[in-house]
C-alpha positions in Angstrom: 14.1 -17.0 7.9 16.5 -19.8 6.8 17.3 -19.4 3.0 16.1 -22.3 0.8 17.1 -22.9 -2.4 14.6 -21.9 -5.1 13.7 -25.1 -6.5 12.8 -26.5 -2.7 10.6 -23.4 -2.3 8.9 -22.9 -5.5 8.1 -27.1 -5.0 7.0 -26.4 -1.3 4.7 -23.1 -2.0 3.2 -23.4 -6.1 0.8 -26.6 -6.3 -0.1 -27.9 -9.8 0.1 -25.2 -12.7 1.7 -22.7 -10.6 4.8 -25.1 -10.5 5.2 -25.2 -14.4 5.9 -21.3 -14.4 9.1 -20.0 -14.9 11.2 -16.7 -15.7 13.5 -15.3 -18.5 16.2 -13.7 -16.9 19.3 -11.3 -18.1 22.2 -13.6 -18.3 24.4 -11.1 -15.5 22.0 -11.7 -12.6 19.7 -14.8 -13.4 19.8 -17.7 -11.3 19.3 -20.8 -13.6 16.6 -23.2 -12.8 15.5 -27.1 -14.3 12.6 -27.7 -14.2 11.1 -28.4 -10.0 11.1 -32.2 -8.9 7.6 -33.4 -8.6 6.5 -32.3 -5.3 5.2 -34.7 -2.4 3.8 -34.6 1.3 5.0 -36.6 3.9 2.6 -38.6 5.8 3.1 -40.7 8.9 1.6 -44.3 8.5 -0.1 -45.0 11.5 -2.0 -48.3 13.0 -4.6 -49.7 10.9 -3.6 -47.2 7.6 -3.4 -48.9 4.3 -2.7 -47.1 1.3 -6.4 -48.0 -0.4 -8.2 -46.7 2.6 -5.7 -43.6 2.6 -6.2 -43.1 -1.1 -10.2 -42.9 -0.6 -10.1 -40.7 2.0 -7.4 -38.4 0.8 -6.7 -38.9 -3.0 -8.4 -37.9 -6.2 -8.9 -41.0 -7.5 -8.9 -43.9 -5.7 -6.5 -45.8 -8.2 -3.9 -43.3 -7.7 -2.8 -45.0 -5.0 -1.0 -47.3 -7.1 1.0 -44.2 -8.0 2.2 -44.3 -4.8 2.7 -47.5 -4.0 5.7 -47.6 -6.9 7.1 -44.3 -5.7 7.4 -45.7 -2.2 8.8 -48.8 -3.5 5.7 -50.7 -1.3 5.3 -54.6 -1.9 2.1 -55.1 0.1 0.6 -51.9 1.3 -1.4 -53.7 4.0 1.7 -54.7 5.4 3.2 -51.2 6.5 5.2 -50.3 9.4 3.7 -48.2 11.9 5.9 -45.2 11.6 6.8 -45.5 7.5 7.1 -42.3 6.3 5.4 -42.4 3.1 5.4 -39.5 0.0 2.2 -38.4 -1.2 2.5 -36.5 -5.0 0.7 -33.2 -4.5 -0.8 -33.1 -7.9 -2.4 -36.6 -6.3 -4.4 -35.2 -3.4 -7.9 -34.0 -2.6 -8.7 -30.5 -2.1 -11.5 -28.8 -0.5 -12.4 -24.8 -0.8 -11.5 -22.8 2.1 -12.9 -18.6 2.7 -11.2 -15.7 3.2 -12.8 -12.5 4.8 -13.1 -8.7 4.0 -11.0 -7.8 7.6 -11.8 -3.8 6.7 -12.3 -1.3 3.7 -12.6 2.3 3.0 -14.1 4.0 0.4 -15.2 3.0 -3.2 -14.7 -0.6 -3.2 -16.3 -3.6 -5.1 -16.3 -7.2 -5.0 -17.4 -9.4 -7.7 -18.5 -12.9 -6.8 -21.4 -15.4 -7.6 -22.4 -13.5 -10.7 -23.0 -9.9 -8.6 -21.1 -6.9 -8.4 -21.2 -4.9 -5.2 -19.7 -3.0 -2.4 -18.2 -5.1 0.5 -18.9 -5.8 3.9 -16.8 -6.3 6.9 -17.1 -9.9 6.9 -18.1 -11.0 4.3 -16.6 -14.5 3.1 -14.8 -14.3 -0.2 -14.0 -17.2 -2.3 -12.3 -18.3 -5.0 -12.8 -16.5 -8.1 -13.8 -12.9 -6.7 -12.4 -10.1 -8.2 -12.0 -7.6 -5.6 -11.6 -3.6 -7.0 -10.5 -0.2 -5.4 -11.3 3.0 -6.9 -9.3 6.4 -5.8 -8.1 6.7 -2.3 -10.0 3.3 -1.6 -8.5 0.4 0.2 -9.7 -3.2 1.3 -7.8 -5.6 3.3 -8.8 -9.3 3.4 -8.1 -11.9 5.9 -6.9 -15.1 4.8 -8.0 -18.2 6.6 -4.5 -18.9 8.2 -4.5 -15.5 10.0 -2.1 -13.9 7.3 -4.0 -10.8 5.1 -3.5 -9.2 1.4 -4.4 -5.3 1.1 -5.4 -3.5 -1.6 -4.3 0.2 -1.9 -6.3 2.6 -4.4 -6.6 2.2 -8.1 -6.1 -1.9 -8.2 -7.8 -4.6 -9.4 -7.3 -8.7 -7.9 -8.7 -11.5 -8.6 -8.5 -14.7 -6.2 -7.3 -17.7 -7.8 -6.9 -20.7 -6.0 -8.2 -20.8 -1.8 -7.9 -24.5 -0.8 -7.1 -26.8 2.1 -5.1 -30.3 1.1 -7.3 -32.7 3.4 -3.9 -34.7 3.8 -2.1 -32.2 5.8 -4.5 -29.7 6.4 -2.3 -27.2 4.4 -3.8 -24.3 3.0 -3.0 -23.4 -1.1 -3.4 -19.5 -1.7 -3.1 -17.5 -5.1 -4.0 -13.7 -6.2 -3.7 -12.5 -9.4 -2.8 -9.0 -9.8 -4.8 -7.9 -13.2 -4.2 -3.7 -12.4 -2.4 -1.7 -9.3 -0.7 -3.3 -6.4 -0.9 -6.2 -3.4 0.5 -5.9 -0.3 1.3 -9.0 1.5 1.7 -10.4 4.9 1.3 -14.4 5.1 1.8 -16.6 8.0 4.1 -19.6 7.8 2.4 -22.6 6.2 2.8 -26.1 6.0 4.5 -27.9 2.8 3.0 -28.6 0.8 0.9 -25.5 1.2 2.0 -22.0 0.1 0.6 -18.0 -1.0 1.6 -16.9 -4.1 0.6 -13.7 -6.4 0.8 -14.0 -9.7 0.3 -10.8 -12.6 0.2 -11.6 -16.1 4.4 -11.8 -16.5 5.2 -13.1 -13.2 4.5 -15.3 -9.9 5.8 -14.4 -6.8 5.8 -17.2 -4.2 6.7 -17.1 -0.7 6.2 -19.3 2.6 6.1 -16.9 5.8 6.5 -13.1 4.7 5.9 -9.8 4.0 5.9 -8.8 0.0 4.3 -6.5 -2.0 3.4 -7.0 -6.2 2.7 -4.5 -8.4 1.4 -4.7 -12.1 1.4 -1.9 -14.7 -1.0 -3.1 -17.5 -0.3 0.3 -19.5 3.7 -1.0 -20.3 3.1 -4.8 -19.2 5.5 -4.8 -16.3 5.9 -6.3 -13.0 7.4 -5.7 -9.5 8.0 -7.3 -6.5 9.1 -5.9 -3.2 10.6 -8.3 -0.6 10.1 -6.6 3.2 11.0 -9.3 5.0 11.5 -12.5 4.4 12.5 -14.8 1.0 10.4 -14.5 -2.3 10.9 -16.7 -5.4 9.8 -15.0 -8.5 9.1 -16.7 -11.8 7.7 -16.3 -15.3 7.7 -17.2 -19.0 10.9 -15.8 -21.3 10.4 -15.2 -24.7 12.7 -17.5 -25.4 10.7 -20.2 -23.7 13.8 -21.5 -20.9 12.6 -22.0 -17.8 15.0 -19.9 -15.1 13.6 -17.7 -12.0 15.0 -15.4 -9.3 15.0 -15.2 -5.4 14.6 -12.2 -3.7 15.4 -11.3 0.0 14.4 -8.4 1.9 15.4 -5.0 1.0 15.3 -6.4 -2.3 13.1 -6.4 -5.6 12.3 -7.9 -9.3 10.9 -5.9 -12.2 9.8 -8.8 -14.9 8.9 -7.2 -18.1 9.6 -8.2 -22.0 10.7 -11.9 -21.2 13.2 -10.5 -18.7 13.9 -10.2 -15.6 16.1 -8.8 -12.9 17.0 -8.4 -8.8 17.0 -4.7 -7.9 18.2 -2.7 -4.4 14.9 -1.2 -2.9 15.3 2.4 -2.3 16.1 3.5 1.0 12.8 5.0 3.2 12.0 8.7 2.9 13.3 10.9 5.4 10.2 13.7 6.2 11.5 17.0 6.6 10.1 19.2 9.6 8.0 16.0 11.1 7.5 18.1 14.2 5.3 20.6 12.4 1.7 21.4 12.4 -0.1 21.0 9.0 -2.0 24.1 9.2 -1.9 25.4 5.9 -4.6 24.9 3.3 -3.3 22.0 2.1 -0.9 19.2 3.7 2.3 19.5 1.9 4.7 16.7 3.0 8.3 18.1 2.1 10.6 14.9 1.7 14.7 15.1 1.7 15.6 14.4 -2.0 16.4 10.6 -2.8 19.0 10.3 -6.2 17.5 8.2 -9.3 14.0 8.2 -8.2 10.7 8.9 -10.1 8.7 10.0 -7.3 7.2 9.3 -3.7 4.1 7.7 -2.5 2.4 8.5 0.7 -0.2 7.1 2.4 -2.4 8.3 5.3 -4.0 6.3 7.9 -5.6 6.1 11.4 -3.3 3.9 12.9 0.6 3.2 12.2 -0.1 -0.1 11.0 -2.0 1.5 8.0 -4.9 -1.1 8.2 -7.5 1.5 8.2 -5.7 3.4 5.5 -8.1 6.4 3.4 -5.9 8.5 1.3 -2.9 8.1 -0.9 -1.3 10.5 -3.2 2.3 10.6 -5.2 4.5 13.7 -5.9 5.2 15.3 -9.3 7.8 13.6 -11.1 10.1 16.3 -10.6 8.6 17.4 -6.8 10.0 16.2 -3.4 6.6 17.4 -1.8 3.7 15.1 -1.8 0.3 16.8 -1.5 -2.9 16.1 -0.4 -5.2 19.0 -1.1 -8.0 17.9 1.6 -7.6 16.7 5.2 -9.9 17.1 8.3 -8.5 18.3 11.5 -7.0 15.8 13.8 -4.0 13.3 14.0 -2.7 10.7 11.8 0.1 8.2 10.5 1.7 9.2 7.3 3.8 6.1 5.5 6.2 6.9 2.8 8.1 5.5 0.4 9.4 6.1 -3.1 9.4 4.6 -6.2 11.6 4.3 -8.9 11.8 4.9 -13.1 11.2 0.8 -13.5 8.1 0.9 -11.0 9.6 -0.7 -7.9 8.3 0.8 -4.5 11.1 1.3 -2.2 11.2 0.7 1.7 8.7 2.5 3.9 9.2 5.2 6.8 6.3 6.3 9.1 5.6 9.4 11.0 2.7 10.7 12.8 1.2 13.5 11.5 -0.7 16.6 13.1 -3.3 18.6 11.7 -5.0 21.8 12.0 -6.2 24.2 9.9 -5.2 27.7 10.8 -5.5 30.0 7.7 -7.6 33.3 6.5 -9.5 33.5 3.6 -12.4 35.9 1.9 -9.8 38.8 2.9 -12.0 42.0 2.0 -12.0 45.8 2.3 -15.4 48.4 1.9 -15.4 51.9 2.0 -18.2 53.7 3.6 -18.9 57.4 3.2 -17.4 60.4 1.7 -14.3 62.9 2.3 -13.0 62.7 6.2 -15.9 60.4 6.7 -14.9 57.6 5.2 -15.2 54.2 7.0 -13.1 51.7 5.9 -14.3 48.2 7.2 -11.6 45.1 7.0 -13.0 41.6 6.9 -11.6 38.0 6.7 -12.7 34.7 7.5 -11.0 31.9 9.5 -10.3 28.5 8.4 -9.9 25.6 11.0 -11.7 24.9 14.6 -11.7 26.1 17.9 -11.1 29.3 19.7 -9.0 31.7 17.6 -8.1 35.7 17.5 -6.4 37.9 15.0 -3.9 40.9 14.4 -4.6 43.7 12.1 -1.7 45.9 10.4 -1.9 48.3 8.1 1.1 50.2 6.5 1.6 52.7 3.5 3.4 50.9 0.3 7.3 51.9 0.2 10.4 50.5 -1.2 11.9 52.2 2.3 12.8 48.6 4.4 11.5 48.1 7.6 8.0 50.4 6.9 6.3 50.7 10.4 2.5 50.2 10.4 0.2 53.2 11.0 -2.1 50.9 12.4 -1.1 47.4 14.2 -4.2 45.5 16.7 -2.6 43.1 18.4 -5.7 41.4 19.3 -8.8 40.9 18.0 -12.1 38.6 18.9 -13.9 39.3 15.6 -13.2 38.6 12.0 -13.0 42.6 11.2 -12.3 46.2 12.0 -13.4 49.2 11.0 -10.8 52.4 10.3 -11.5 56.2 10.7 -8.4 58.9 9.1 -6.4 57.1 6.6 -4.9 59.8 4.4 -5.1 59.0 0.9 -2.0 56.5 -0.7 -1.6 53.1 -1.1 -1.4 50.8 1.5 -1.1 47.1 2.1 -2.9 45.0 5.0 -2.7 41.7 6.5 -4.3 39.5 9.4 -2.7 36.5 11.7 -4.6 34.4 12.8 -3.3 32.6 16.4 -5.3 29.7 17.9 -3.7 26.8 20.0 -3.5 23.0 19.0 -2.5 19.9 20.1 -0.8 21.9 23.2 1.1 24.3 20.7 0.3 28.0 19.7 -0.3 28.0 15.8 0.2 31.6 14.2 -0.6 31.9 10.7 -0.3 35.4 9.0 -2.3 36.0 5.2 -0.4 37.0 2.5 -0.7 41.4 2.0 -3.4 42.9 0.5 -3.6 46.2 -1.8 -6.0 48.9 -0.8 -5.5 52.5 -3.2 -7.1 55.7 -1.1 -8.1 58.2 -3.6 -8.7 61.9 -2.4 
């Protein structure tokens, strides 16, 4: 994308109030700003156009085509040149409301809209003034009407602002407002003087053709903005009151908190140690290569790599390079990653496939049947995951002599259990593997020992 200067884009993308916002910025990295020149349109006068029978078609008021007429510097505006390029104030022209659609959702999502509160539906039209929620490993992803789409991961809360078309140009004017949680953006290239912008309570973030993402963290009032690809401007109220604001490029971010802001590196993606493996323990444990001056990492799972039909997320412990997520059926997947620093900006993202099945033991057991050198001794386990699966059995007295040989050892098994005849009386320790065969790979998983005290 060809970098603009700020004031050019903030005046192309922001129509009417969003162009009065600004940003408070620390004096090292701050790119000052005056205030935007008013923004216009350029129309083409064609035969037979006049700027009266423009201005009733196209303008607010019908009067306003005085306006201009003096801008232009027009002396008869029935006397125009085919071909006159004439500017059209933005703040001027008509508007009329345009829809954008729930694309796809999962889980506990609701959107709030003509005075009712209730889950979505694939398709359904959303207009302006919905507030759109998702609870817990929820997501919703709405279409705008020029092809681009917002997403909401879990725990966030949006509200659509303005969703219009300028009848002049056809242009579309889009603007979310982040009240909780996070937006993730992809917008197709617009027209001037259309534009997308997201706006939280301490910042705007406006952009003409790219891929962004806003956070908002109502608990300690701050704001980030990740740039993926493309050119963001980023503005806001100081607490001084000076109007200044920041541009961001990819690979880059702002955090806009207490009347200030500031441009910030995004951290590098995630690298995912052992992506090869099987998840086949009880719970899927993502083991991530340690990142310096991060908070902690954020991954998402999904059905397809481009995460639109996304159903889980989780985050590690603060002080954890592992990201858990304690439940997970059987199957394959996309894993995206990325990690997130102290000031709440979301790094770049890596993806991976993901393979899972469940190969463990649990309910290990041992009973005792009988008396003196008739004692049974019955083993029994249970297997976790699907499909066809066998075990091995061993058994071996307790020593602190390495390398202990087992007096028994089954190699292979059909049935959860086994019952033993003779053990002597000692102490002993047991343990089962279970084999079965995945994804075209043999998956062994043994349990972890068990005790078992033979009395005479």
């Amino acid at each position: 994308m060809r970098r603009m200067g700020l004031r050019h884009l903030v005046a192309a993308t922001i129509i009417g109030a969003s162009l009065t916002a600004t940003i408070c910025v620390d004096s090292v990295s701050a790119q000052t700003s005056t205030t935007p020149k008013r923004p216009t349109v350029d129309y083409v006068m064609k035969p037979g156009d006049t700027l009266s029978d423009l201005a009733r078609a196209y303008l607010l008021r019908v009067s306003d085509y005085q306006q201009v007429q003096r801008l232009n510097r027009v002396r008869n505006d029935r006397r125009m040149a085919v071909g006159r390029v004439v500017q059209f104030p933005v703040d001027l022209l008509r508007t009329e409301p345009a829809q954008a659609r729930i694309a796809s959702f999962r889980g506990a999502v609701t959107i709030q809209q003509g005075g009712q509160s209730a889950p979505p539906t694939v398709g359904q039209i959303v207009t302006e003034d919905a507030v759109i929620a998702t609870g817990a490993n929820a997501f919703v992803r709405l279409g705008l009407p020029d092809g681009g789409h917002v997403t909401l991961p879990s725990q966030s809360r949006v509200r659509v602002g303005r969703l219009r078309t300028i009848l002049l140009n056809g242009a579309l004017d889009q603007e979310m407002r982040v009240e909780t949680g996070r937006a993730e953006a992809s917008v197709a290239p617009v027209r001037v003087p259309g534009g997308f912008a997201i706006r939280t309570p301490v910042s705007v973030s406006a952009v003409r053709g790219t891929q962004f993402r806003v956070s908002y963290d109502d608990a300690v009032d701050r704001a980030a903005t990740e740039v993926i690809e493309g050119l963001v401007g980023v503005s806001t109220q100081g607490v001084t009151g000076e109007d200044a604001a920041l541009e961001a490029e990819a690979r880059q971010g702002v955090v806009s908190a207490k009347g200030k802001a500031y441009l910030t590196a995004l951290a590098p993606a995630p690298d995912l140690l052992q992506p090869d493996r099987i998840q086949s323990a009880a719970a899927v444990s993502l083991m991530l290569k340690p990142q310096d001056d991060i908070a902690y990492y954020r991954a998402r799972l999904g059905n397809d790599a481009g995460m639109i039909d996304a159903f889980a997320e989780a985050r590690s412990n603060t002080s954890d390079d592992a990201v858990v997520f304690d439940q997970l059926d059987d199957g394959a997947y996309f894993v995206r990653l990325t990690a997130v620093t102290a000031d709440g900006v979301e790094g770049l993202a890596s993806n991976y496939s993901l393979l899972r099945a469940r190969n463990g033991l649990s309910n290990l057991a041992a009973s005792v049947f009988g008396r003196g050198r008739e004692r049974r001794f019955l083993f029994r386990w249970e297997a976790q995951g699907a499909g066809d699966v066998h075990f091995r059995f061993q058994i071996r007295p307790v020593s602190t002599a390495p390398d202990v040989q087992p007096v028994i050892d089954e190699v292979r098994l059909d049935a959860p259990e086994i019952t033993l005849t003779g053990l002597k009386p000692g102490d002993y320790e047991w343990r089962v593997r279970a084999t079965r065969q995945a994804f075209g790979r043999i998956l062994e998983t043994w349990s972890e020992p068990q005790t078992l005290h033979i009395g005479r």
